[in-house]
N, C-alpha and C positions, 0 to 999 in steps of 0.2 A: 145507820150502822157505820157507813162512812165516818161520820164526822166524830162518834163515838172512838174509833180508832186514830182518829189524827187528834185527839185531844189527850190519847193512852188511857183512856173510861171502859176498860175490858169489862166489866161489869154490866155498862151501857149496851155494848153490842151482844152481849152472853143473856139480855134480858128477853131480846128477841130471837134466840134457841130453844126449840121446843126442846123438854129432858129425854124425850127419844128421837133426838136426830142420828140420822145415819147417812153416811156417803154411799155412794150404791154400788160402787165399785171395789171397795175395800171395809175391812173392820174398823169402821171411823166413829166416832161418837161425840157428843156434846164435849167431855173431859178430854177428848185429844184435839178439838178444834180451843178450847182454852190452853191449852200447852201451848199449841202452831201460834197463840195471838201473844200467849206471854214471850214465846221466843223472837217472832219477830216486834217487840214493841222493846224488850230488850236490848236488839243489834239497834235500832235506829232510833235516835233520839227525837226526831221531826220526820213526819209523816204523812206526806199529800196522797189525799186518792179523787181520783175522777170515778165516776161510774155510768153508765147511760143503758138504761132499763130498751131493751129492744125486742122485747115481748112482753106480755099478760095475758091469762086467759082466765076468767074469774070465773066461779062454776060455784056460786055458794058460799058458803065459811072457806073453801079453797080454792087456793090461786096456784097457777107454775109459769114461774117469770125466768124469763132470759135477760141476763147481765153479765156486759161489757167493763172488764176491771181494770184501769191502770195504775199504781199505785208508785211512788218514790218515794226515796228513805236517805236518812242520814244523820249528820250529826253537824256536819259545817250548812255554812251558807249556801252549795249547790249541792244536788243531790246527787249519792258516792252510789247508788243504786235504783234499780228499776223492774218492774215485772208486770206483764199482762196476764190479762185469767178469761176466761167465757165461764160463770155459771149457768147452770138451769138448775131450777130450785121448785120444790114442791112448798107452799105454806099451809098452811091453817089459821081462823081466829080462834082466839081460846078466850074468853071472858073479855071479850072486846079488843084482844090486842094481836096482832099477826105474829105467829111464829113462824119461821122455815122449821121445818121435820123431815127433812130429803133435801140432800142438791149432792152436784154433781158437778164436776169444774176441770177445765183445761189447763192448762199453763202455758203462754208465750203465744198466742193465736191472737 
């Protein structure tokens, strides 16, 4: 999903969104988490993200993984932008392939 975003492949990353995802904390869905990736792939023309997976607990076709985000953005040669995130995410497999369908995420930790 990372690399899908630093190449601008919103498609790529929207492939691994179950159609009933939801944020648990607010009225969030599949179609406002494609808005949030079109806006930001729009501001920044070049896009790094690091991520480092620091939980799994697999239980079946479901998994909830904790992920480490930091992501930089821009348009020149150093980056004019920055943001950290902590998800915890619920997934599922569906026909062999891992969806998230729940997560849940901080900003700036």
């Amino acid at each position: 999903m990372a690399q899908a975003v630093e190449r601008h492949a919103p498609a790529e990353l929207l492939e691994h969104v179950a159609e009933d995802f939801t944020r648990e904390s607010a009225t969030f869905g599949k179609r406002d988490a494609q808005r949030l990736l079109a806006g930001v792939l729009l501001r920044n023309e070049k896009i790094t993200v690091s991520a480092v997976v620091t939980s799994v607990v697999l239980t079946g076709d479901r998994a909830r993984t904790k992920v480490r985000v930091i992501a930089t953005g821009g348009s020149g040669l150093l980056p004019e932008r920055g943001q950290t995130w902590e998800f915890d995410a619920g997934w599922r497999r569906e026909k062999g392939t891992w969806r998230v369908f729940n997560a849940e995420w901080q900003e700036g930790i």
